[in-house]
Biopython code that builds the backbone (N, CA, C, O; Angstrom):
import numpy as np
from Bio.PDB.StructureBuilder import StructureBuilder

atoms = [
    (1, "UNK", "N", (17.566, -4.466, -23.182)),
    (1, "UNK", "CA", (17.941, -3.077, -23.183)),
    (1, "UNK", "C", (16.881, -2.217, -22.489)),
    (1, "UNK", "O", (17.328, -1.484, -21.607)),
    (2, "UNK", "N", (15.211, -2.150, -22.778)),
    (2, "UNK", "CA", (14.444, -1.479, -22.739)),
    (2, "UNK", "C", (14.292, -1.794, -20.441)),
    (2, "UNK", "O", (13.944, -1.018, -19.551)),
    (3, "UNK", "N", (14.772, -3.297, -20.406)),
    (3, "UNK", "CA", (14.990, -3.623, -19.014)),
    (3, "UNK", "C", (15.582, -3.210, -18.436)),
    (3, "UNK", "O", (15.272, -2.807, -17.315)),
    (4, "UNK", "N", (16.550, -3.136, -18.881)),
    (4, "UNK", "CA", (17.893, -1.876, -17.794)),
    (4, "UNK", "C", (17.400, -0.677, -17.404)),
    (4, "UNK", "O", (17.636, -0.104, -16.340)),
    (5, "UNK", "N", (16.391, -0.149, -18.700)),
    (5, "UNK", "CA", (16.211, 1.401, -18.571)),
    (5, "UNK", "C", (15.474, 1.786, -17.516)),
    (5, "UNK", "O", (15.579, 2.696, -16.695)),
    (6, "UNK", "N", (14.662, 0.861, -17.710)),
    (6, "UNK", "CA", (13.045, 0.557, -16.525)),
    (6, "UNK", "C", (13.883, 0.011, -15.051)),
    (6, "UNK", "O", (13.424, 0.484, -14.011)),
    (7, "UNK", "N", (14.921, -0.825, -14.931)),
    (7, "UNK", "CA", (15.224, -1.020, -13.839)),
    (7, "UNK", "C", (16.326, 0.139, -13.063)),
    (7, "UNK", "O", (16.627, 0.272, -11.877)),
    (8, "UNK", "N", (16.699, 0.784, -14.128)),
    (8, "UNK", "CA", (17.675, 2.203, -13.502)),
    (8, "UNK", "C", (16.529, 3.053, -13.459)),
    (8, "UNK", "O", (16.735, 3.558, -12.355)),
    (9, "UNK", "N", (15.473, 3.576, -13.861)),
    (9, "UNK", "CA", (14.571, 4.415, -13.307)),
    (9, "UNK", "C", (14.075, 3.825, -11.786)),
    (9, "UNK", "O", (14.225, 4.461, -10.742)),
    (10, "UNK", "N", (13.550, 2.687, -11.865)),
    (10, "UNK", "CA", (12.913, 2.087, -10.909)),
    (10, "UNK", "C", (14.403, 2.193, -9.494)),
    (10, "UNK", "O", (14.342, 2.374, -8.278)),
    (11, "UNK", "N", (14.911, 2.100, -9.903)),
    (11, "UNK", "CA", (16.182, 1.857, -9.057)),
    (11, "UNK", "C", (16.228, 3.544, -8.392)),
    (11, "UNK", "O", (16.046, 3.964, -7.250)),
    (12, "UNK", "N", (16.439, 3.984, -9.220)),
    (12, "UNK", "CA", (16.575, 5.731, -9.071)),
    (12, "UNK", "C", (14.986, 6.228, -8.052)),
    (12, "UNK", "O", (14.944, 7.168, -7.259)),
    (13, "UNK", "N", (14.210, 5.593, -8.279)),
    (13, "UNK", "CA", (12.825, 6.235, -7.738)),
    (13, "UNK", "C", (13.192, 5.690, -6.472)),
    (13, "UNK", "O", (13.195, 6.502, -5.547)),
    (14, "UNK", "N", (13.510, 4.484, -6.198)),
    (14, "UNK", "CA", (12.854, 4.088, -4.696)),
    (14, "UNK", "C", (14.805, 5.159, -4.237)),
    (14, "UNK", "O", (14.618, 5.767, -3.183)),
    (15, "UNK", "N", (15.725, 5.313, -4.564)),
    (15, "UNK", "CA", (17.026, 5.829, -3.688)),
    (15, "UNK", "C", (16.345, 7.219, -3.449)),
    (15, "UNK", "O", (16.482, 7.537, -2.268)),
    (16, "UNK", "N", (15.533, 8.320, -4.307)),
    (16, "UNK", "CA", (14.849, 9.263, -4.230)),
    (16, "UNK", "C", (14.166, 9.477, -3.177)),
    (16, "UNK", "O", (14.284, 10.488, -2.485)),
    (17, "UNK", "N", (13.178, 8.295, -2.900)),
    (17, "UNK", "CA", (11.928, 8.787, -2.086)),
    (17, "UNK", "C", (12.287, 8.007, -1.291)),
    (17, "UNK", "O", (12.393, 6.793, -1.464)),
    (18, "UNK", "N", (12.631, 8.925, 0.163)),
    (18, "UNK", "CA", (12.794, 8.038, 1.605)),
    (18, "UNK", "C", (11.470, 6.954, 1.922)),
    (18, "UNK", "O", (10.513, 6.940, 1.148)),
    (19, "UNK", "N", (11.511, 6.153, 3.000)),
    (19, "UNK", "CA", (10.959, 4.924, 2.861)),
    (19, "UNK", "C", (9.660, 5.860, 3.926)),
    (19, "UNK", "O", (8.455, 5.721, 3.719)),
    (20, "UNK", "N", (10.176, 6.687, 4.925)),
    (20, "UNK", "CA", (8.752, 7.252, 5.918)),
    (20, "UNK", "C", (7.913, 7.599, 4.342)),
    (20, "UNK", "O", (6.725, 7.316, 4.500)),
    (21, "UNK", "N", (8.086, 7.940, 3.396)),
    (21, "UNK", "CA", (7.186, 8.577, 2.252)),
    (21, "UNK", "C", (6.132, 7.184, 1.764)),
    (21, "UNK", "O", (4.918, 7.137, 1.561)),
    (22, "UNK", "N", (7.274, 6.063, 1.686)),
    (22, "UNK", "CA", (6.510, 4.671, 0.875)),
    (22, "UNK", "C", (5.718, 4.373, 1.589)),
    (22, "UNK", "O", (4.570, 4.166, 1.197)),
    (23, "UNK", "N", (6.211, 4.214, 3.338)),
    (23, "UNK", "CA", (5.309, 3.964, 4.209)),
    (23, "UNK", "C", (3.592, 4.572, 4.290)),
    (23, "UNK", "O", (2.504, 4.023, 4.114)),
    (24, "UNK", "N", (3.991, 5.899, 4.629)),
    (24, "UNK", "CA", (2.570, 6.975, 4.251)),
    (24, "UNK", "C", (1.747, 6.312, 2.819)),
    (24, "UNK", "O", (0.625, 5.809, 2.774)),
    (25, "UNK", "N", (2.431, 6.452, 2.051)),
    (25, "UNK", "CA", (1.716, 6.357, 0.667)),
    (25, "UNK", "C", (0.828, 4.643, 0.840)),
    (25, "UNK", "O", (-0.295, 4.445, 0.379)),
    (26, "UNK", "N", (1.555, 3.705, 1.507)),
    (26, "UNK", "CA", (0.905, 2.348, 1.725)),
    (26, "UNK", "C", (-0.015, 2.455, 2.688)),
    (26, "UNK", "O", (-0.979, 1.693, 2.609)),
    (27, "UNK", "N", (0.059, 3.432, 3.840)),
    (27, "UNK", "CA", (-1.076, 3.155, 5.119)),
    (27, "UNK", "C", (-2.170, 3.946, 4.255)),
    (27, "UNK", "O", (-3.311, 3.511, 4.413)),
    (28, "UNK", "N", (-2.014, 5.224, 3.208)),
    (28, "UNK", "CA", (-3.339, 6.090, 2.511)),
    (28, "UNK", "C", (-4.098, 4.980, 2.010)),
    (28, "UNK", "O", (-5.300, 4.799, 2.204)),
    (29, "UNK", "N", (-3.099, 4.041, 1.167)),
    (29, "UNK", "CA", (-3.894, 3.033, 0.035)),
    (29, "UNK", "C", (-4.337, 2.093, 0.717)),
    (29, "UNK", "O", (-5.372, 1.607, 0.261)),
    (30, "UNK", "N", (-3.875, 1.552, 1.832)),
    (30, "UNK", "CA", (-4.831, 0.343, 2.820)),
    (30, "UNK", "C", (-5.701, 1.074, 3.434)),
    (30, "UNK", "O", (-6.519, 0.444, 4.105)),
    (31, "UNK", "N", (-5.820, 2.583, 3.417)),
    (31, "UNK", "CA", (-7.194, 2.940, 3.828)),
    (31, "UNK", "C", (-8.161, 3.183, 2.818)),
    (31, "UNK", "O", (-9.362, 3.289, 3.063)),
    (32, "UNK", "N", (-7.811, 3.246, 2.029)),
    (32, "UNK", "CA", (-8.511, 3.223, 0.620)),
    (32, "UNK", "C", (-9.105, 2.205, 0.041)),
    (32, "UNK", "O", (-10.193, 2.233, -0.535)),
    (33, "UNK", "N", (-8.225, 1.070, 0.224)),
    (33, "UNK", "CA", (-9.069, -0.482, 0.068)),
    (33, "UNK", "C", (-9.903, -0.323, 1.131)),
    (33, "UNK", "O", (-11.054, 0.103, 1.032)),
    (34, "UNK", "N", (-9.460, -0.592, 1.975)),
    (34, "UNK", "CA", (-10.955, -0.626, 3.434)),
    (34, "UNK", "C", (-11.497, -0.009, 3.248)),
    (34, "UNK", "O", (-12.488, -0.738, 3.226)),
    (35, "UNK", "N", (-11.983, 1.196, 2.971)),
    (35, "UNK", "CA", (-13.153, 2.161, 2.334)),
    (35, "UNK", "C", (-14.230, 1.042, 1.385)),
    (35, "UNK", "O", (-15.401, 0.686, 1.516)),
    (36, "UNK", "N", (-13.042, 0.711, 0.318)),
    (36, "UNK", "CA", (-13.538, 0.417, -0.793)),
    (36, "UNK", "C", (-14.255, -1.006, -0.814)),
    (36, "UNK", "O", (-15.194, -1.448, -1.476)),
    (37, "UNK", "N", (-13.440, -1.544, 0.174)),
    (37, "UNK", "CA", (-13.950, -2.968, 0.652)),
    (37, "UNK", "C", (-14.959, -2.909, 1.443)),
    (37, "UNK", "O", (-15.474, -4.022, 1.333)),
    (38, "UNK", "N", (-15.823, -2.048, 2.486)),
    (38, "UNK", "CA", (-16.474, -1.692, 3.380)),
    (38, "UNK", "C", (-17.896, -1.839, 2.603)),
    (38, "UNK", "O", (-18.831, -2.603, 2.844)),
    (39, "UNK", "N", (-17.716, -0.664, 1.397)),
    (39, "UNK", "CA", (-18.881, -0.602, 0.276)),
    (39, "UNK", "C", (-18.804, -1.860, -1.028)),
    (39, "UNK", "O", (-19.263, -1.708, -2.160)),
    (40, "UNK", "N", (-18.465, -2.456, -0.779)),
    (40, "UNK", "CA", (-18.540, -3.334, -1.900)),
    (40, "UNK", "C", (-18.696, -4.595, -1.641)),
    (40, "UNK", "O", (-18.787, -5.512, -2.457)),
    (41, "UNK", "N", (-18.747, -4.678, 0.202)),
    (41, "UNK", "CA", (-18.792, -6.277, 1.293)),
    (41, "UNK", "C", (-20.409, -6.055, 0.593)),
    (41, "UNK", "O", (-20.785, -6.881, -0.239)),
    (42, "UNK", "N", (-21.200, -5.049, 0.935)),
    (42, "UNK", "CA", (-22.613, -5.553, 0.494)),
    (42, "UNK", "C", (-23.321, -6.442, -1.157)),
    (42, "UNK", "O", (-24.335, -7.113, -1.348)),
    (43, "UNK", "N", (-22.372, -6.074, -1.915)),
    (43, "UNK", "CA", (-22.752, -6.688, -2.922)),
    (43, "UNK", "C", (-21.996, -7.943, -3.388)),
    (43, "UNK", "O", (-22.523, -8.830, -4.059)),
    (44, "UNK", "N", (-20.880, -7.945, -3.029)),
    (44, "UNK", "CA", (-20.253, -9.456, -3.151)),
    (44, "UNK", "C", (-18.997, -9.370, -1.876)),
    (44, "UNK", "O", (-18.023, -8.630, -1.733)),
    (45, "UNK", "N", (-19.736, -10.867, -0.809)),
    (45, "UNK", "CA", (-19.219, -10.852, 0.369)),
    (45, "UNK", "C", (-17.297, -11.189, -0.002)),
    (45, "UNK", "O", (-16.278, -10.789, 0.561)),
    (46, "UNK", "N", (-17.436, -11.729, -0.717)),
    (46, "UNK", "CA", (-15.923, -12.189, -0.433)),
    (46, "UNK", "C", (-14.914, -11.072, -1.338)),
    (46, "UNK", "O", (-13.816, -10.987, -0.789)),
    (47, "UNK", "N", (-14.956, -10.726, -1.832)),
    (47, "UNK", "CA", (-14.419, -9.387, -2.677)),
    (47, "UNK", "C", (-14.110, -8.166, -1.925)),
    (47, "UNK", "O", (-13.068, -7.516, -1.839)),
    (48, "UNK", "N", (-15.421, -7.991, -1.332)),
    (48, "UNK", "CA", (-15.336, -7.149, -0.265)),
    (48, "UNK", "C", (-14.804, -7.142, 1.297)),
    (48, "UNK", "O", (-14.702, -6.165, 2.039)),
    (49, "UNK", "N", (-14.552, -8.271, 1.524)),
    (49, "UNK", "CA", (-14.022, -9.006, 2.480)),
    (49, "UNK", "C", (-12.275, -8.880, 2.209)),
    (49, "UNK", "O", (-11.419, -8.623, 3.055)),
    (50, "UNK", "N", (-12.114, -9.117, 0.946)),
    (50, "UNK", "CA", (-10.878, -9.486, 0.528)),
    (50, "UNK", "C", (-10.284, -7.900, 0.467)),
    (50, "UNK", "O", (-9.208, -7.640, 1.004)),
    (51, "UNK", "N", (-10.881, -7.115, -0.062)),
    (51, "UNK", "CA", (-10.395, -5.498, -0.120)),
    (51, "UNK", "C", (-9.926, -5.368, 1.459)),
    (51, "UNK", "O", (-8.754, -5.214, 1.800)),
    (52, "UNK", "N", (-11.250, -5.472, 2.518)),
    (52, "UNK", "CA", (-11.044, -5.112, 4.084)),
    (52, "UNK", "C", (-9.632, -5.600, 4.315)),
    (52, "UNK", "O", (-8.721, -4.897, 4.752)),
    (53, "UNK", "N", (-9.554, -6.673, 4.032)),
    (53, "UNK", "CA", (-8.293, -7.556, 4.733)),
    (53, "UNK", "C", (-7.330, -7.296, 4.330)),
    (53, "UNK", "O", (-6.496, -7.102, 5.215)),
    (54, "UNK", "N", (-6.936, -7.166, 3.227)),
    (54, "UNK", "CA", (-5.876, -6.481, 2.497)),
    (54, "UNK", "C", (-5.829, -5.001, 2.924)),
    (54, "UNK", "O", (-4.698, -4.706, 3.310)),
    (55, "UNK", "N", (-6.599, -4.104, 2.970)),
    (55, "UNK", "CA", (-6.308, -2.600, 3.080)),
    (55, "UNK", "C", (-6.088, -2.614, 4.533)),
    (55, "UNK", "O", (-5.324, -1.735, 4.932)),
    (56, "UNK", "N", (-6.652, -3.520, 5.545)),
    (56, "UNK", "CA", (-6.220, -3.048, 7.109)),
    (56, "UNK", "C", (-4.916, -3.722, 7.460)),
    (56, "UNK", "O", (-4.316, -3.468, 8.505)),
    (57, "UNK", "N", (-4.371, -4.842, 6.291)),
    (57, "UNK", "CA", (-3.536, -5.002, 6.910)),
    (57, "UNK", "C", (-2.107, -4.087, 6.239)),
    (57, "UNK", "O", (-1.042, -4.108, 6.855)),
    (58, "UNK", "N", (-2.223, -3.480, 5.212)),
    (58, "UNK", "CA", (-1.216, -2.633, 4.670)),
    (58, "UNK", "C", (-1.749, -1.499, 5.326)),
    (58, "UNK", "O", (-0.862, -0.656, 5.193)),
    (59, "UNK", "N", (-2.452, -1.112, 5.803)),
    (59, "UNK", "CA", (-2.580, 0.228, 6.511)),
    (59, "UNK", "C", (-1.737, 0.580, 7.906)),
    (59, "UNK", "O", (-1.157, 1.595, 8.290)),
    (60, "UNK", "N", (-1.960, -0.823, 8.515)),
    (60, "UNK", "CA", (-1.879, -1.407, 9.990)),
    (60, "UNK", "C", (-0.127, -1.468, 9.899)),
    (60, "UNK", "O", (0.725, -0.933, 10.608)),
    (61, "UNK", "N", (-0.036, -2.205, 8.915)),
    (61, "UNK", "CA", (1.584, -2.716, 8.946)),
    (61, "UNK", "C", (2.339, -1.738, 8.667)),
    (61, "UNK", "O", (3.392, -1.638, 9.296)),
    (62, "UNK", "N", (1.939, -0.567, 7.455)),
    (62, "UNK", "CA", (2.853, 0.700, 7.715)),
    (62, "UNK", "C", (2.318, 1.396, 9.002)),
    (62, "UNK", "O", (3.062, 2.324, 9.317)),
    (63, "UNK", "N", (1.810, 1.320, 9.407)),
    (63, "UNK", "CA", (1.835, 2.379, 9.816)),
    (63, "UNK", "C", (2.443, 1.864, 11.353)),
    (63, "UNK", "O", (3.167, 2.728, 11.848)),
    (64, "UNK", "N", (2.329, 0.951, 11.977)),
    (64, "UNK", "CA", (3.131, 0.060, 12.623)),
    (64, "UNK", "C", (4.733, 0.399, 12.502)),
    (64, "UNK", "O", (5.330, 1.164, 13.260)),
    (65, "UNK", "N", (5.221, -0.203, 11.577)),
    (65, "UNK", "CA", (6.765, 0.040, 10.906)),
    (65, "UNK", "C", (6.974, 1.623, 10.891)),
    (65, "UNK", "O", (8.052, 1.982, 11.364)),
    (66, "UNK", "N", (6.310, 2.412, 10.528)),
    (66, "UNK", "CA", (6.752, 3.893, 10.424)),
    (66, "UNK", "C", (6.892, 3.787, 12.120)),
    (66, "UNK", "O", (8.055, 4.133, 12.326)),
    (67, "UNK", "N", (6.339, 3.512, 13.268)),
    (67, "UNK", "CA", (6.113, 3.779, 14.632)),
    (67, "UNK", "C", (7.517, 3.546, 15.001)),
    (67, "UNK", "O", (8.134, 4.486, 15.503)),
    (68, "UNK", "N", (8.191, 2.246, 14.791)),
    (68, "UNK", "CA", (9.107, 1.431, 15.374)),
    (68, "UNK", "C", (10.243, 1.725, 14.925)),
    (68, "UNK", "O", (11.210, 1.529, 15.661)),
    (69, "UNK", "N", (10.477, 2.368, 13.372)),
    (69, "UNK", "CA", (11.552, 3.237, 12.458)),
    (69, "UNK", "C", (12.079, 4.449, 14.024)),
    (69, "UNK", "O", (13.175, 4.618, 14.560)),
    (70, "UNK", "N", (11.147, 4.865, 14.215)),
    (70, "UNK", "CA", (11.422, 6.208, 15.125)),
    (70, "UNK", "C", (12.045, 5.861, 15.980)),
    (70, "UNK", "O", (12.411, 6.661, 16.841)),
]
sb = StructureBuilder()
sb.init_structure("model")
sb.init_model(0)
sb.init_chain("A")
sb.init_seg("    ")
for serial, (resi, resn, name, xyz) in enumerate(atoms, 1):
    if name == "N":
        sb.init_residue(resn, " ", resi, " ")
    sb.init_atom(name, np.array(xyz, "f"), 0.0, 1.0, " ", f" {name:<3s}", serial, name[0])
structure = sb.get_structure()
């Protein structure tokens, strides 16, 4: 029961918010890991490594896809 409720909200949020919005909101947060990964490569290489790689490539890939949408 409590699943349905959560999946008709969830359902309702993404028909709400056009996808150029999800896009934006994913290229902010892969720049946000890369920030975060940038400062944190100095104290543990692979963590910080792992943030970079992850945030440039969700940054890269929306923002890519928002290009090609147009």
């Amino acid at each position: 029961m409590i699943d349905d409720i959560f999946e008709f909200i969830f359902q309702m949020l993404l028909e709400l918010v056009p996808n150029a919005v999800w896009k934006v909101l994913l290229a902010v947060i892969g720049t946000v890991m890369a920030a975060v990964g940038t400062t944190v490569i100095t104290d543990s290489t692979r963590t910080g490594a792992a943030l970079l790689l992850v945030g440039a490539v969700l940054s890269v890939g929306s923002l890519v896809s928002l290009y090609r949408s147009r």
